[in-house]
C-alpha positions as CSV (number, residue, x, y, z in Angstrom):
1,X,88.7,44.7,190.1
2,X,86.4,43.2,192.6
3,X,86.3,38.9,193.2
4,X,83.1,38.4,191.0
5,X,84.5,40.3,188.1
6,X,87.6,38.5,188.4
7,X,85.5,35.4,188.3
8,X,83.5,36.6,185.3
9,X,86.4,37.6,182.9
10,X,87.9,34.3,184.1
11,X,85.0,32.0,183.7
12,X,84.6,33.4,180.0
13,X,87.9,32.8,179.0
14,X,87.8,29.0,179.9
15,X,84.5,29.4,178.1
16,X,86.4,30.9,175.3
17,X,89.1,27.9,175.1
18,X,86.7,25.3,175.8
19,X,84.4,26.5,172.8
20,X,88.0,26.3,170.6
21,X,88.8,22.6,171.3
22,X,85.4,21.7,171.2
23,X,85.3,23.2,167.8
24,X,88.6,21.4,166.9
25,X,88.4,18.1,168.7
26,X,85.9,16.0,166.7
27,X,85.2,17.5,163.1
28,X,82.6,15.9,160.3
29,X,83.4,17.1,157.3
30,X,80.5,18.0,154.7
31,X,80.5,18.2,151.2
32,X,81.1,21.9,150.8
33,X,84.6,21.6,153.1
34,X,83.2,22.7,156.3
35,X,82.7,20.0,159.4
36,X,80.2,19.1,162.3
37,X,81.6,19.5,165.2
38,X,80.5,20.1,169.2
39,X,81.6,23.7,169.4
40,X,77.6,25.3,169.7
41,X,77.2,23.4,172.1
42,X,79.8,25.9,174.2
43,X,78.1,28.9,172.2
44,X,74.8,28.0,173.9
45,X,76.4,27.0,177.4
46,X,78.5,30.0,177.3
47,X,75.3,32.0,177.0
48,X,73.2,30.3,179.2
49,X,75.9,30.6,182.0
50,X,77.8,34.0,181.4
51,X,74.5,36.0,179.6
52,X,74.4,37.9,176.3
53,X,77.7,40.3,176.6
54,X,80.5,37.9,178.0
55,X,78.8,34.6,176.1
56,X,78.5,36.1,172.7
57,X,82.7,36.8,173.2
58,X,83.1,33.5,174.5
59,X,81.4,31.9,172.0
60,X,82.4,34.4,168.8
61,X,86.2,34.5,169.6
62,X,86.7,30.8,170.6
63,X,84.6,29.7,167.1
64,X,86.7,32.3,165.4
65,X,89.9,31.5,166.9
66,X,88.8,28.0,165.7
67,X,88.6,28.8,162.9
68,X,91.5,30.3,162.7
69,X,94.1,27.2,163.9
70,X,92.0,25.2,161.8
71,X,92.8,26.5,158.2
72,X,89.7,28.4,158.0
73,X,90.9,31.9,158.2
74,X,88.3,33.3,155.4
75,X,85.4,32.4,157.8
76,X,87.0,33.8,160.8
77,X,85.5,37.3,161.0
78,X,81.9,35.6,159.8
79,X,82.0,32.9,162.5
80,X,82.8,36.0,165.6
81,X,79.7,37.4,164.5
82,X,77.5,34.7,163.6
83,X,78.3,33.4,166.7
84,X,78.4,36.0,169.5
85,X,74.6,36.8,167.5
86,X,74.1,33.0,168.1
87,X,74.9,33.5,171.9
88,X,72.7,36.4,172.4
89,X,70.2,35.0,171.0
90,X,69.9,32.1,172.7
91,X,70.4,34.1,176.1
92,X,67.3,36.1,175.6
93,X,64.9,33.6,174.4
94,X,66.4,31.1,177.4
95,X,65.8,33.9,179.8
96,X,62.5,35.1,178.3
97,X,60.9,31.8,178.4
98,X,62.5,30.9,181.6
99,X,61.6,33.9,183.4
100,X,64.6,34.1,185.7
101,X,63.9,30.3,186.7
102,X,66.4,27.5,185.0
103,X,63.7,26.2,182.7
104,X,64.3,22.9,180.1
105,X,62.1,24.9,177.6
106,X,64.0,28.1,177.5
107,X,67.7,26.2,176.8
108,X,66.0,24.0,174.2
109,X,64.3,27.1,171.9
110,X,67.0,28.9,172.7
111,X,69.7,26.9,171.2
112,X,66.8,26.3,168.4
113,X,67.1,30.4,168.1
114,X,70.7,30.3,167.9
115,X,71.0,27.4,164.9
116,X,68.6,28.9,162.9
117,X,70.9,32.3,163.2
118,X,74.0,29.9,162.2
119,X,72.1,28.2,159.3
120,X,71.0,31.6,158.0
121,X,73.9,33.5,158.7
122,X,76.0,30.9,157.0
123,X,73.7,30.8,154.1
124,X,74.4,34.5,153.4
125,X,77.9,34.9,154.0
126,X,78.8,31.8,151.6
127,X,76.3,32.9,149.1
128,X,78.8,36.1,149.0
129,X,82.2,34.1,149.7
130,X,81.5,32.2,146.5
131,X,78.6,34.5,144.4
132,X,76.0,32.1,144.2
133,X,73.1,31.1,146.5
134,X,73.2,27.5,144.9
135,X,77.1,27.2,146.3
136,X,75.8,28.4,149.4
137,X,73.0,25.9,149.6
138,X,74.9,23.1,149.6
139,X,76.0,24.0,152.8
140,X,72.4,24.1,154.5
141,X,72.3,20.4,154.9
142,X,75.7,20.3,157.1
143,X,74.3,23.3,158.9
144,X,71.1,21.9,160.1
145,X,73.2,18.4,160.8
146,X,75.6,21.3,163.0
147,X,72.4,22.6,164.7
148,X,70.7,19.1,165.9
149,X,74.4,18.6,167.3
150,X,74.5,22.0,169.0
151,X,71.2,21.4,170.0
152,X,70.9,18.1,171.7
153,X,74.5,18.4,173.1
154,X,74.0,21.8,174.8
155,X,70.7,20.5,176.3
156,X,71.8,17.1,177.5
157,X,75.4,18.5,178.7
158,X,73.6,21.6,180.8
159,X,71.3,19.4,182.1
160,X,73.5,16.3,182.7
161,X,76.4,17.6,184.1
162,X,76.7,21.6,184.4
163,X,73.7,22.8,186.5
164,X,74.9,20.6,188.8
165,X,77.9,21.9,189.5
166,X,77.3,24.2,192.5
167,X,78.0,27.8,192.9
168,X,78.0,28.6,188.9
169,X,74.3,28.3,187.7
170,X,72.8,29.6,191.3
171,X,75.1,32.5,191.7
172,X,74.9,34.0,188.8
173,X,78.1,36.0,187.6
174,X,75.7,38.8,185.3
């Protein structure tokens, strides 16, 4: 295995761990038992950082693994795919909009992308956890609360701190 794959597979598994705690460490609850918490922010960093492949795992397994040490074992398989789909998405419309340049735009409709696939994707699978689109509503407001956080935290964290760490945004590891 050559030094920048090592790197990569590395790099996405602190990715994957980070994205765990931050899911665990601070937790809102909302009315339908689920929680606000900081762990999209790392599903849009991971992305943004590792691109669609390696930051979709990063982001699905350390949500789902969350989910997982958290009591939360029914949404596990729904959260790995909700959001790895999250990461990818917010990859492509970053790097569309950014056109291979780090661009402000780009990481803020691209974590929009990615909340609007949480929201939705959250709507569905409750609305078939518990049989009824009205249960499953009740969770919307939570959701949209998650996605502001996810939002403004990935944003103001990339910008802040991480693309100003050297080596890890201009060499890209893709």
């Amino acid at each position: 295995m050559n030094s920048k794959k090592t790197k990569l597979i590395t790099l996405t598994a602190l990715l994957t761990a980070f994205t765990t705690v931050s899911t665990m460490i601070i937790r809102i609850p909302t009315p339908t038992k689920g929680y606000v918490n900081l762990g999209d922010c790392l599903v849009n960093i991971s992305a943004w950082l590792l691109g669609p492949v390696y930051g979709a795992a990063a982001a699905g397994i350390g949500s789902a693994l969350a989910d997982v040490f958290s009591g939360y074992i029914v949404y596990a398989l729904a959260t790995l795919i909700i959001k790895g789909a999250m990461a990818i998405a917010s990859y492509n419309i970053y790097h569309v909009i950014s056109k291979n340049k780090d661009s402000l735009t780009g990481k803020i409709f691209g974590a929009l992308a990615a909340e609007i696939i949480m929201i939705g994707g959250y709507f569905i699978f409750e609305s078939i956890l518990y049989g009824s689109f009205t249960v499953a509503a009740l969770g919307i407001v939570g959701n949209i609360a998650q996605g502001i956080m996810g939002i403004a935290s990935s944003v103001v964290i990339y910008e802040a701190i991480i693309k100003r760490i050297p080596k890890i945004t201009q060499n890209k590891l893709r």
